[in-house]
N, C-alpha and C positions, 0 to 999 in steps of 0.2 A: 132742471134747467140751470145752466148756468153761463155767468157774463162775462165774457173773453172781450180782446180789439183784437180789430186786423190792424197790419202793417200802416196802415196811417190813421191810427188812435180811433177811428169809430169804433163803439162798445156794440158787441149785439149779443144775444142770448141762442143757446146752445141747447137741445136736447141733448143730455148727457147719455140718454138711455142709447143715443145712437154711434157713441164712438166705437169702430173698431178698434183704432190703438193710436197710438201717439208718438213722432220720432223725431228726434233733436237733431238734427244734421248742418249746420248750426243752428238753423231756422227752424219753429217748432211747426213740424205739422201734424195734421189731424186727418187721420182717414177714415171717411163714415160707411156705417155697412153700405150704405148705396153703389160705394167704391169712389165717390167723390171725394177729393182731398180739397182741404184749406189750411193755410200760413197764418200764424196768428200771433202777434207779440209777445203771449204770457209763454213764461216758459215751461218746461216739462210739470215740473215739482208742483206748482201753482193749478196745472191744470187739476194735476191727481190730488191733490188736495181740494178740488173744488168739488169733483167728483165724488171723492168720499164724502164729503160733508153734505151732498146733495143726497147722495146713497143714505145715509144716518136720517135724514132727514126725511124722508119716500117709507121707511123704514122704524120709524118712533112709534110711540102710541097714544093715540090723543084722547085728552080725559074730559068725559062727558061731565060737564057743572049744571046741577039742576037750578030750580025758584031760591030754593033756601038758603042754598050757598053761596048766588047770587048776593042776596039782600044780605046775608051776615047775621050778626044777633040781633034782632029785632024788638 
């Protein structure tokens, strides 16, 4: 997921998993596989970099801490 604004500054949140692509023309927009388009402030660059960093992140590997590690040297 991630946090774009539309053209008059509301923020709202984005499945990123659903962008088909992205075209600057001057105006950024975003067409989703549904086939539905939206205009959104950020620009290109900003979007793919959110995108990637949401991708890295969907994508990491998170590290199970058990009791003992928890509590430290006891």
């Amino acid at each position: 997921m991630i946090a774009l604004q539309r053209l008059n500054g509301q923020e709202f949140i984005l499945n990123a998993d659903l962008i088909e692509s992205i075209e600057s023309t001057p105006d950024t927009v975003i067409k989703l596989v549904s086939g539905r388009s939206m205009i959104v402030k950020n620009n290109l660059a900003d979007i793919v970099k959110k995108c990637v960093k949401y991708r890295q992140f969907c994508n990491s590997t998170l590290r199970v801490v058990n009791d003992r590690e928890m509590r430290g040297n006891e």
